[in-house]
Structures are given as C-alpha cells and as structure tokens.
C-alpha positions as CSV (number, residue, x, y, z in Angstrom):
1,X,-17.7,-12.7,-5.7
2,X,-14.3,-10.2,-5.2
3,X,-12.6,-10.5,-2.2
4,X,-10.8,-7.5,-1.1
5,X,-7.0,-9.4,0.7
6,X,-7.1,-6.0,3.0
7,X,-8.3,-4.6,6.8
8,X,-7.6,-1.0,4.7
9,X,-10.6,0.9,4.7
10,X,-8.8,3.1,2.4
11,X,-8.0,0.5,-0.4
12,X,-11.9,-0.9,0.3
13,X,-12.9,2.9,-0.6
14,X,-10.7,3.2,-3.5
15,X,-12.2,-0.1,-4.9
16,X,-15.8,1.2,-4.5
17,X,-14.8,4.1,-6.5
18,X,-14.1,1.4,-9.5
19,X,-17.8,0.1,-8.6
20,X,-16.5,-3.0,-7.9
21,X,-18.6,-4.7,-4.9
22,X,-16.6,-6.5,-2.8
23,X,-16.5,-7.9,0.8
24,X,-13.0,-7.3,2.5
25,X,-11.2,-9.7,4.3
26,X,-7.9,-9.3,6.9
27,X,-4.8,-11.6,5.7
28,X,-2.5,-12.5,8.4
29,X,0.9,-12.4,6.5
30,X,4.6,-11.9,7.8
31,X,5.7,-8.7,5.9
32,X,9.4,-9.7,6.5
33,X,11.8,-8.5,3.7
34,X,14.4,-11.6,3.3
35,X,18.2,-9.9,3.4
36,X,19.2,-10.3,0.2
37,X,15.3,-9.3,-1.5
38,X,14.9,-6.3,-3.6
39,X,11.8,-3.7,-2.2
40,X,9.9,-4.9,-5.9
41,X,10.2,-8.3,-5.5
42,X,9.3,-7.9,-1.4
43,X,6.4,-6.1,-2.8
44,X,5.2,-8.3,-5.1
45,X,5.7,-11.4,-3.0
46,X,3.8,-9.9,0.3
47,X,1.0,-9.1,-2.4
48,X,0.8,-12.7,-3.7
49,X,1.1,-14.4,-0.2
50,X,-1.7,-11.9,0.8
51,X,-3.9,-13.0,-1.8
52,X,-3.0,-16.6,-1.2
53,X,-3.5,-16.4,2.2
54,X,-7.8,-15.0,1.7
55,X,-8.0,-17.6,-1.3
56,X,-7.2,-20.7,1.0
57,X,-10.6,-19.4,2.8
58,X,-13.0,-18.6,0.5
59,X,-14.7,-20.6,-2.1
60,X,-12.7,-21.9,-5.2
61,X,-14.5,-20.2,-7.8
62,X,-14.1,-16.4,-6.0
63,X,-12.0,-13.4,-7.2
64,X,-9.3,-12.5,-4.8
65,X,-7.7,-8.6,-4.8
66,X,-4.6,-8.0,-3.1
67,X,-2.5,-4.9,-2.7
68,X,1.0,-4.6,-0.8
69,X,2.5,-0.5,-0.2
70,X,6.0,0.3,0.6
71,X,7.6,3.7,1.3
72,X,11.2,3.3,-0.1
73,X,14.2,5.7,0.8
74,X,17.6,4.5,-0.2
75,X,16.4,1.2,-0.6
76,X,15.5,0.6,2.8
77,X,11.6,-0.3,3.1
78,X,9.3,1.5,5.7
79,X,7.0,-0.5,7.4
80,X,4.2,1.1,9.5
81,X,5.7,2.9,12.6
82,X,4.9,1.0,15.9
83,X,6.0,3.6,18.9
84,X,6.6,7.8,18.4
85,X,10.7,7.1,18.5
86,X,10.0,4.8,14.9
87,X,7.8,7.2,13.8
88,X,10.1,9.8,14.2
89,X,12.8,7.8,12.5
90,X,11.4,7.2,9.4
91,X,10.2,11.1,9.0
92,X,13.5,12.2,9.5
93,X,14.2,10.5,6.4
94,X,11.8,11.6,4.8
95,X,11.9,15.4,5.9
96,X,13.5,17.4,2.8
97,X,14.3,14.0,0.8
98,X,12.5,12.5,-2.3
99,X,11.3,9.2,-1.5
100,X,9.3,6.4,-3.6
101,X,6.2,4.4,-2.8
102,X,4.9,1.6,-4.8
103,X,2.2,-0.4,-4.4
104,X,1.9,-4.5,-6.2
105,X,-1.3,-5.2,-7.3
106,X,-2.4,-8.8,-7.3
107,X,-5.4,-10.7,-9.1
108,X,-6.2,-14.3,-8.2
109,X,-8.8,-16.2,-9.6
110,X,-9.2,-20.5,-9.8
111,X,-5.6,-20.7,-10.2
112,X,-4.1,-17.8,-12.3
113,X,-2.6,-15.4,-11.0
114,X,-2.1,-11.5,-12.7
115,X,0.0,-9.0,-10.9
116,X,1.1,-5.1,-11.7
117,X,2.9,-2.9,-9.7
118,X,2.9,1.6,-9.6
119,X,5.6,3.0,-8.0
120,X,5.2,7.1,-6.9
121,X,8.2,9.8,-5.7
122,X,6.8,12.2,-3.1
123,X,9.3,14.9,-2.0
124,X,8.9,16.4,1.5
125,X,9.6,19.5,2.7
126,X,11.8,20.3,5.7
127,X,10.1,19.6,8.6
128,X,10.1,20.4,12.1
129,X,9.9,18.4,15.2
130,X,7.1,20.2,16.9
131,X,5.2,19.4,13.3
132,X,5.8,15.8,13.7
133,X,5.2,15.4,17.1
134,X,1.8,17.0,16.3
135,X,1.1,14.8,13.5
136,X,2.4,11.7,16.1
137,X,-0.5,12.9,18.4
138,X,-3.2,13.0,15.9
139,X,-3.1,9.2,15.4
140,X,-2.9,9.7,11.8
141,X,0.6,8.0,11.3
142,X,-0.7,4.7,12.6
143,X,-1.1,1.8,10.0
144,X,0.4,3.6,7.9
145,X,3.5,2.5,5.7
146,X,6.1,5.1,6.2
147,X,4.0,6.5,8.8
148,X,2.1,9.1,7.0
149,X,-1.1,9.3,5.1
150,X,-1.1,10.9,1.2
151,X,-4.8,11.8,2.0
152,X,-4.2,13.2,5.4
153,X,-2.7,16.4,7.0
154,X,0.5,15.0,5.9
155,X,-0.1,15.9,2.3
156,X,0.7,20.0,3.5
157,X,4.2,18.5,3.3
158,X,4.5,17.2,-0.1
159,X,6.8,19.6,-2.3
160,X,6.9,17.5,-4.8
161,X,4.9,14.9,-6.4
162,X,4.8,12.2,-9.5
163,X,2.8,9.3,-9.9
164,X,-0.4,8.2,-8.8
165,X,-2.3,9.7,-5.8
166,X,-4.7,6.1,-5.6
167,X,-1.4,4.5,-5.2
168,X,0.7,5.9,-2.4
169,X,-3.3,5.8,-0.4
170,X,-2.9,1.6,-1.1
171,X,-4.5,0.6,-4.4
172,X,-3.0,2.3,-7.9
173,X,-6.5,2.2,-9.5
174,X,-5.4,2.3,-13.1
175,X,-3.0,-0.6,-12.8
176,X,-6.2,-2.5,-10.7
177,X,-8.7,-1.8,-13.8
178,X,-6.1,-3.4,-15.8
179,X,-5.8,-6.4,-14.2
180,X,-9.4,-6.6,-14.1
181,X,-9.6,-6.0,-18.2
182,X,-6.5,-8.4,-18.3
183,X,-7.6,-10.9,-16.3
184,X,-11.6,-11.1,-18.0
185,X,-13.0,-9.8,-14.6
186,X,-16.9,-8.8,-14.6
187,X,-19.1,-8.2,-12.3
C-alpha cells in the first residue's frame, strides 16, 4: 500500500495521473526554516519529516510518498499566506520579478529512504492591486505556498515560465516516477 504524506488534493490528483492507487494521509509537521538553513535543504528536510511523520502510523511494510513546495524569491521562502495583508506581501514580490519554486520529493519504504527535488522559475507580470485583491476574494490563494495556484486564475499572470508545470501544482511527476523506478516500487 502507498501512502500519500499530503491533505493536497492537488498532489493526490497528480499521483492518480501516474496510476498509482493510494490513500492520502494529513502529516502534522512544523514547516519552520531554521536561521542559518538553505530553502533546498528546508525542503528536503520538511519532505523527509513529512514522510516520517505518516510512516510512524501506518504498517511497517507500507510505501510512504511525501512532497514539500516552496516559492523562493531572493532566498526568502513563501509559506502559504494566512490573512489578505500576507497575501498581499508576498505578491508584491512576486509582481514583475522571476521567482523559483521547487518541490522535494520523498520515498520511504521499511527503512530506506530515496529523495529528488525539481525546482521551476515562473516570472510574473506587473500586477495591479485591484487584480490581487480580486484574486484574495476568490479564495484561491489559500493553502497555497506563495499564495497563488499554477493551475488557477493566477496562471493569466505568468510571463514567463521553465520547468515543470506538475511541480510548482506540488508533486514534479517525472522526478516521483523516478523514485518509484529507483526505489523498485510496483503496484
């Protein structure tokens, strides 16, 4: 059995796409990045502690998938905005500026452990206040890291874009089908 370390129904989607059954499962973990802790290594340790966290609960023989997403801008990591003023924050740093997302993949399975990472750069357009205060009202923003959704009415704003689409939504599904192949995975 593959447990899916994510409340995302986006990543759950994504992973159905691969054909990979799964049941998802909510991991309660502190994304805190430590002072002195690059965005990678936040990335990948939030991704391992996720999948660390759902292994403690299920049974020892069971496949654990975890994903952690950041939106980065001048090294400063964007969590998912809480209130319209943070929100608003992090799109004005965003608006007109190239900014990268990358998401850490994580495999867990009796023990061993196989981890990737994708990282994207998205360039916005300018944008206007009445725009965002729009896009604040239609909810969209909301669990969201860096408070927009790639997949969403947000993506009119994207000038610019390289990398993978699958992995600024939450789960880079090349790097995930390697793990899987890595990692001996089979359903």
């Amino acid at each position: 059995m593959l447990y899916l370390a994510s409340a995302s129904p986006r990543r759950s989607q994504l992973l159905t796409q691969l054909g990979i059954q799964h049941v998802a499962m909510a991991s309660q973990v502190p994304e805190v990045r430590a002072c002195n802790e690059t965005a990678l290594a936040y990335g990948y340790r939030v991704s391992f502690d996720k999948a660390f966290c759902v292994a403690k609960q299920v049974p020892t023989d069971s496949w654990i998938l975890a994903a952690d997403t950041e939106v980065i801008i001048e090294d400063d990591t964007l969590g998912q905005p809480e209130t319209e003023r943070d929100f608003l924050e992090m799109m004005h740093r965003l608006s007109g500026n190239t900014h990268a997302v990358q998401t850490v993949v994580t495999l867990m399975h009796q023990g061993h452990v196989w981890q990737n990472h994708q990282l994207s750069l998205v360039t916005f357009r300018p944008l206007t206040l009445d725009e965002l205060q729009s896009y604040w009202q239609s909810h969209e923003p909301l669990g969201k890291a860096g408070g927009y959704a790639i997949q969403g009415k947000a993506q009119a704003w994207i000038a610019q874009f390289q990398g993978s689409y699958s992995g600024v939504m939450g789960l880079p599904l090349y790097e995930t089908e390697q793990l899987f192949k890595l990692a001996g995975f089979a359903q």
